[in-house]
N, C-alpha and C positions, 0 to 999 in steps of 0.2 A: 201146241199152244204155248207159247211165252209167258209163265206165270208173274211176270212184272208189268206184263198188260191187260189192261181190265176188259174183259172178252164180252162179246154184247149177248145179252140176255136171254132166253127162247122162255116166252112166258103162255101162260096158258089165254085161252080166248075171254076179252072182257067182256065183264055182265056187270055194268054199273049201279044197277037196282038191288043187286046183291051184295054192293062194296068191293073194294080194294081186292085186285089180285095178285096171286102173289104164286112162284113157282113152291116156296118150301116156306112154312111158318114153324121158327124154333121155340118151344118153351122153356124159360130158364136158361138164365143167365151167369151159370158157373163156368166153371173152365170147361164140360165137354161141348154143354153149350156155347160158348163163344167161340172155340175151337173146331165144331163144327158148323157154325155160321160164314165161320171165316173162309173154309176148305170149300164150302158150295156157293159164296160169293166171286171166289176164284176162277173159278169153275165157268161162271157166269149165268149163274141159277140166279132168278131173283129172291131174295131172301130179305124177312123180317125176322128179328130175334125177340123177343117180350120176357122181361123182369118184374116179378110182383116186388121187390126190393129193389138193392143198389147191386150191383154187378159185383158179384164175390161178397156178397154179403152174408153168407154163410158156410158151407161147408170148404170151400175152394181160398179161403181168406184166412179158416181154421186149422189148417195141415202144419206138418212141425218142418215143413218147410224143406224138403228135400229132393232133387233130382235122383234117383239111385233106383238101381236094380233090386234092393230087398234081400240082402244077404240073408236073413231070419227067413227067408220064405221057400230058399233051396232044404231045409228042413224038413219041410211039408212038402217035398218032391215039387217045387211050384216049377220044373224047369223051366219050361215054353216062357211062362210070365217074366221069369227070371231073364233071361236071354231076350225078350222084346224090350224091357226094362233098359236095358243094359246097350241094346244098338242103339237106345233113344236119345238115353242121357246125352252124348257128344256132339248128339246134331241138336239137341236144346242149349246146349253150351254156347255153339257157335254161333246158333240164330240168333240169341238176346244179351251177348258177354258184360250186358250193365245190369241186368236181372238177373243174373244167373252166372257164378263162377265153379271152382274146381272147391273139395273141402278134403281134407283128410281124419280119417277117424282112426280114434286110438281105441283099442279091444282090450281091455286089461285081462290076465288071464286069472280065472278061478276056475281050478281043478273041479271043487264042488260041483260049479256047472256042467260044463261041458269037457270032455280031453283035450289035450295039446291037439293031437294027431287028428281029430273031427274037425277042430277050428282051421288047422292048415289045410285039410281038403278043401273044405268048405271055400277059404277064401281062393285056395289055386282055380278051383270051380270060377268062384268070381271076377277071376283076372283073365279065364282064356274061352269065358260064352260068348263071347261077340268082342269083335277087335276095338282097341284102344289106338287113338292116336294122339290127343291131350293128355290122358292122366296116367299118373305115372301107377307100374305096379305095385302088387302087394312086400312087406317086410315085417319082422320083426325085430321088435323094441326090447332092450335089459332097460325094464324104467328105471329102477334106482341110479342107473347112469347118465338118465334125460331129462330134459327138462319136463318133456312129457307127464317123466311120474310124481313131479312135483308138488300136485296139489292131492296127491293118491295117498291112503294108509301105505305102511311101508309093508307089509304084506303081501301086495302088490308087485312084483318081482318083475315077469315077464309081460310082453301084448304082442296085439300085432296091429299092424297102420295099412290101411286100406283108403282106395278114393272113392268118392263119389261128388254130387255135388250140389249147389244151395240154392233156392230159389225165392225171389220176393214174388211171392203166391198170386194175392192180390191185383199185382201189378203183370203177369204175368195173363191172368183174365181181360184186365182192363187194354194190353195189346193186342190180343188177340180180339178184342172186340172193337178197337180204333183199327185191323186189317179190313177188319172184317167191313165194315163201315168204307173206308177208303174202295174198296171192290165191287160196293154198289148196294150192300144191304144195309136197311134201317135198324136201327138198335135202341127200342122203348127201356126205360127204366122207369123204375116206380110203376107198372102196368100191367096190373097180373089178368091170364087169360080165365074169364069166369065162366067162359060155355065156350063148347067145341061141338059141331055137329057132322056127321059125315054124309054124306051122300053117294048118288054114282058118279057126279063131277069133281067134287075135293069135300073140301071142310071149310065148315063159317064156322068163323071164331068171333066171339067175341071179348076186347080185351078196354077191360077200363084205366084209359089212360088219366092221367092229371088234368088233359082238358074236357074231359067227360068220353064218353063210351065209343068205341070203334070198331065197328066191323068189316073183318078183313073174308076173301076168298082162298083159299090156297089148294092146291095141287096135292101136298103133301105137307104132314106134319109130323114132325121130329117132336116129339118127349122127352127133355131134358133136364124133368126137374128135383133132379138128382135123389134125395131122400123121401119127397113127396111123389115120386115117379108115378107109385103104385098110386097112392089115391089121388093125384090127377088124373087116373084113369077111370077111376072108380066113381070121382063125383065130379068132375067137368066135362064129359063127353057122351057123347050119346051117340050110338049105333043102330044101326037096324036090329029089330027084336031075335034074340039067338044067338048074338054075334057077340063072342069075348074078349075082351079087349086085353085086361090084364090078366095074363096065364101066370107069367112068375113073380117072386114075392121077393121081396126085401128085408134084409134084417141090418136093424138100425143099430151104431154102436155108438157109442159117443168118445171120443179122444181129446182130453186134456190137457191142457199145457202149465206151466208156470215159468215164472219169469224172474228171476233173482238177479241181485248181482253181483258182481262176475266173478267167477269162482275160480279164474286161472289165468294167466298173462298171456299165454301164447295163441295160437289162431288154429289148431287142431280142435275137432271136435271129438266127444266120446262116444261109445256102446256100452252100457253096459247092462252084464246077464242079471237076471234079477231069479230067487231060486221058484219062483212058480212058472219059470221058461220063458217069462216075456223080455221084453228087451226095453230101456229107454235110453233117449241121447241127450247127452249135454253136450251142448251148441253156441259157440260164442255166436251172440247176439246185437245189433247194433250198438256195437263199441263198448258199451257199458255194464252189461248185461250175459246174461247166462240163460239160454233155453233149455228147460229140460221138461220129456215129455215122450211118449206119451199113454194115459190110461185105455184098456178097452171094456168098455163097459156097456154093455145091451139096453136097448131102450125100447118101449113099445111104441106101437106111430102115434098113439093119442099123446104122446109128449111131447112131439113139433106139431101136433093139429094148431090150424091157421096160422101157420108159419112162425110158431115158434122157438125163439132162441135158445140152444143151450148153452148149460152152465154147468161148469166146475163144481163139485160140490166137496166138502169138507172131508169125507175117506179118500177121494184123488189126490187134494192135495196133502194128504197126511202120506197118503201110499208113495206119492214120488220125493216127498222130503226123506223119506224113509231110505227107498231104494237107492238113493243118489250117497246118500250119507254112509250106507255101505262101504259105498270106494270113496269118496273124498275125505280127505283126514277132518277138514270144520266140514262138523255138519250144516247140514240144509234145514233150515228150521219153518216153521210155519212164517215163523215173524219177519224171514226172508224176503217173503215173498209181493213184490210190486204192482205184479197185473200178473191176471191169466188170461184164458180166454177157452172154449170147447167146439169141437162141431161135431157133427154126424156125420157118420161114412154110411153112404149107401150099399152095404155089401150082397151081392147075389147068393143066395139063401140056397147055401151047397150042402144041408145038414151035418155042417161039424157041429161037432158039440161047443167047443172053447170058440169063443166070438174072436178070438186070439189068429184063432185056426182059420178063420173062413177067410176064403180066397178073395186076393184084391184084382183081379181080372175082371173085364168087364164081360157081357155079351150086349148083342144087337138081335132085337127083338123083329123081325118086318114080318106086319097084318096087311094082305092084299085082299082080302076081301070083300072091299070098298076103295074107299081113295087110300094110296099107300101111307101107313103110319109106321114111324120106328120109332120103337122103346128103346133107351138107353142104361143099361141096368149094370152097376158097378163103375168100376175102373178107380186110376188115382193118378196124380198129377203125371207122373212124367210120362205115361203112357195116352198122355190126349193126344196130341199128334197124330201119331197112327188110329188112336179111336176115331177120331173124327176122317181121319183119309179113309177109311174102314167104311163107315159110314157114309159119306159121299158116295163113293162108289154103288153103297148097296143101295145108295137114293137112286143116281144116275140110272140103274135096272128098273128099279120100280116104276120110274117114271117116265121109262122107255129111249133113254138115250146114255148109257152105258159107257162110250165112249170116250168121257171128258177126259181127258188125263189127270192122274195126279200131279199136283204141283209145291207141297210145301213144303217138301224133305230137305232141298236146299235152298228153300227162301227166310230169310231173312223177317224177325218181328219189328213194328217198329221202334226205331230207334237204335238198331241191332246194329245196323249197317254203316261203318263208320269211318270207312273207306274216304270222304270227304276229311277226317278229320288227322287220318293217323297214317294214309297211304296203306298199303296192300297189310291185309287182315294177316296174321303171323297167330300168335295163340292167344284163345278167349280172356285168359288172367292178363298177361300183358300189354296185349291189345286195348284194356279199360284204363292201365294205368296211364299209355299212351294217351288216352282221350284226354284224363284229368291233366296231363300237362297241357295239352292243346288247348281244354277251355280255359287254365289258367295266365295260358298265353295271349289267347283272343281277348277274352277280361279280365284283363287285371286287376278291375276296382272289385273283382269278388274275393273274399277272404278263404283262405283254402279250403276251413269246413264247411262252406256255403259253395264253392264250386265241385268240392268233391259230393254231395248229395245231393247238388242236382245232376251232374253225372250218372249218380247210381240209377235215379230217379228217370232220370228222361232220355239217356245215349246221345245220340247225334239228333234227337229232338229236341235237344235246350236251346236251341236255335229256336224253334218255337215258344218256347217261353220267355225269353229274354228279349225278343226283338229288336228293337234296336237302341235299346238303352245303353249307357256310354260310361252312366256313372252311375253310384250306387242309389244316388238320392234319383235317380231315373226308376228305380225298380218298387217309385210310391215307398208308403207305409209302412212298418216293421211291426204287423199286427203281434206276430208274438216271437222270441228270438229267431233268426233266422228263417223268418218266414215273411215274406213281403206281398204285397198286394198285387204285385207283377204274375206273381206266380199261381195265386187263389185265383184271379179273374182265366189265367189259362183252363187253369183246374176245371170252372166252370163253364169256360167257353166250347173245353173239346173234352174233357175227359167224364161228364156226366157226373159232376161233386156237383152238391147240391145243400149241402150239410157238412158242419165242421168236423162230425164221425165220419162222414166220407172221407175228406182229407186227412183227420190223425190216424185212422186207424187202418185203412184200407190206404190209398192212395200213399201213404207213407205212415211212419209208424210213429211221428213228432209226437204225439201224443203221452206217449211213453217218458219223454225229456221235458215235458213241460209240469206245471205246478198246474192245480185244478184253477188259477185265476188267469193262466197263460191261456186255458182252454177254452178259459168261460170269453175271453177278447177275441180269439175265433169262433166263436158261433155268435157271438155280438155282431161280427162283420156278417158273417151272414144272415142274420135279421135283417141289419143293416139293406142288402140289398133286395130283399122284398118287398 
């Protein structure tokens, strides 16, 4: 099958008294869920996806944002995860090079820590698990000679510079759920599923949408919801008496971030070791800014009960002002700090002790003892891909037709594909910069920083958001700098915004650049249109 053709459906027999049928009903809306809506839309499963929030509205929105195999994780013998990590990365480069480029990171070396000679295995390990074709390999730095060690104490002497590379998180969900969507499955937001029942023929769900309650039929149902995995087992499904649904547990961590700014001129990113063995990165950040991050801190489940948000709390952000101020010669101070942000990682409950330790691998759960369910337990961004083609497949068994082929290893997300815009794809960094000249080419009346972020933003679908506007007074309203009304109404029309926190803070990160009155005139627009 030709995965750039949308393949027709084989759905189960309709029972209209029972409601909507459906081959496979996803719950939850993060990246493995979207990820895999998308791979069994493909496929030509009919698939619904159902969000009790905004799409990456929590864990999948909260990561320190990084493509990468996990160098800290060959530590922990994590090879297998290591090496999956690592074939991923390049083929996530390619699919999305407006969401995702190349980053280099600088290792400053302290003896204290670790030896010379552990860091250089460590990273030669890192250069030759799985073949490179974009990024370049590992070397070492005399900082005091680079510019590198610049914003470093001078103690600091030696590092070493390693690739991996960067991801806009958010936006990275939000694709893989406009594929998913374009291939034939429905994608609910705001619509959490409040009962699941299974039978000998599937599962009725039911999911309370915005316009009141729906019930759906499905074949099979995928558990997606990432941190609440376990107790959506536990308290929205029902089984025949005997029957156990959640065998494995989860232990919740929470990872923190903070946001300064910017604490160095050049566009390398850091590691650095911190002496209780954990690791944080400072990360230049949309232009102005510094990411550094991140904490691991265990949390019990009655701390996200009914989908609640985490938060930073006051020892994270003392602990990573701390450990960053280590290596940079100005300290990192609390009064630094701009915005943060936390989520939970759902990690599969391997009994390490240190929550540091516990493995970021996922597993797939399949219960056939009724209608097929798979539980989704761990994983982390740059390993959805394969999670989800992972999953497909084990759907495609369960559900008795096995043979669909995989098809996303070499497709394209949208927007990825930019071949319209730049001629035949050359490499992901370059290839983007291509684009920004071409849109700057095509529109002139856009001003560089308004063409270069919608670039980042949309790829080769800014074409869909500009339409056919010619001049700039075409693109309406300038609700708040650089954001115009051309662009909120796409926002709305295809990308599931709904709210002005969808748009600054997921959808893009403007929020960050604006003043709290800038903010309060986007969410006035959209009162506005209610």
């Amino acid at each position: 099958m030709n995965a750039r053709e949308k393949p027709a459906a084989v759905t189960a027999e309709r029972n209209s008294d029972q409601g909507d049928w459906l081959d496979v009903l996803v719950v939850g809306g993060g990246i493995n869920g979207a990820g895999i809506a998308r791979d069994l839309a493909g496929r030509g499963w009919k698939v619904l996806l159902c969000e009790r929030d905004d799409l990456a509205s929590h864990t999948s929105s909260s990561s320190t944002k990084l493509i990468h195999g996990g160098l800290r994780y060959l530590e922990y013998y994590e090879f297998s995860l290591v090496r999956k990590a690592l074939q991923e990365r390049e083929l996530l480069l390619k699919s999305a090079p407006h969401i995702m480029w190349p980053l280099r990171f600088v290792m400053p070396h302290d003896a204290a820590m670790r030896p010379a000679w552990m860091i250089r295995m460590g990273i030669f390990l890192y250069d030759h698990l799985a073949r490179r074709e974009v990024l370049p390999g590992s070397s070492s730095v005399q900082l005091r000679r680079s510019p590198l060690g610049a914003p470093l104490k001078a103690r600091y002497e030696r590092g070493f510079v390693y690739s991996d590379g960067w991801v806009d998180d958010a936006r990275l969900v939000l694709l893989n759920a406009l594929d998913a969507q374009a291939k034939g499955a429905e994608i609910l937001t705001r619509s959490p599923c409040t009962r699941v029942k299974r039978d000998a023929q599937g599962w009725t769900a039911h999911i309370q949408t915005p316009a009141g309650e729906r019930i759906v039929r499905a074949r099979a149902l995928v558990n997606a919801a990432g941190p609440w995995a376990e107790s959506f087992l536990r308290e929205c499904t029902e089984a025949a008496r005997g029957e156990t649904l959640a065998t494995k547990s989860l232990r919740l961590v929470k990872g923190s971030h903070i946001i300064v700014k910017r604490c160095f001129e050049h566009d390398h990113a850091y590691i650095f070791q911190n002496p209780d063995k954990r690791i944080i990165f400072a990360i230049p950040y949309e232009r102005d800014y510094t990411l550094i991050g991140t904490t691991d801190v265990e949390l019990p489940q009655a701390a996200i009960a009914g989908g609640a948000k985490a938060e930073i709390d006051a020892q994270e952000v003392a602990y990573l002002c701390e450990q960053a101020s280590r290596y940079f010669e100005k300290p990192v101070e609390r009064e630094d700090v701009v915005w943060s942000y936390a989520g939970v990682r759902p990690l599969l409950d391997d009994a390490s002790g240190d929550a540091s330790a516990v493995t970021r691998d996922y597993s797939l759960e399949s219960n056939t003892q009724g209608a097929p369910l798979l539980s989704v337990w761990g994983g982390k961004i740059t390993t959805f891909r394969k999670l989800a083609e992972d999953a497909a497949d084990l759907l495609g068994e369960m559900l008795g037709q096995p043979a669909r082929p995989a098809w996303t290893e070499k497709a394209y997300l949208p927007g990825g594909e930019l071949s319209a815009w730049i001629g035949r794809p050359q490499r992901p960094d370059t290839d983007f910069e291509r684009l920004v000249q071409a849109v700057q080419k095509r529109y002139a009346y856009l001003p560089e920083p308004l063409a270069r972020r919608l670039s980042r933003a949309y790829g080769a679908r800014i074409s869909r958001v500009l339409g056919a506007a010619a001049t700039i007074a075409d693109l309406g309203a300038e609700v708040a700098p650089g954001l115009y009304e051309i662009e909120l109404r796409y926002l709305q029309r295809e990308e599931w915004a709904l709210s002005a926190e969808d748009v600054l803070w997921r959808r893009s990160k403007l929020g960050l650049h604006y003043d709290a009155a800038q903010r309060a005139r986007v969410s006035a627009w959209f009162a506005d249109q209610t």
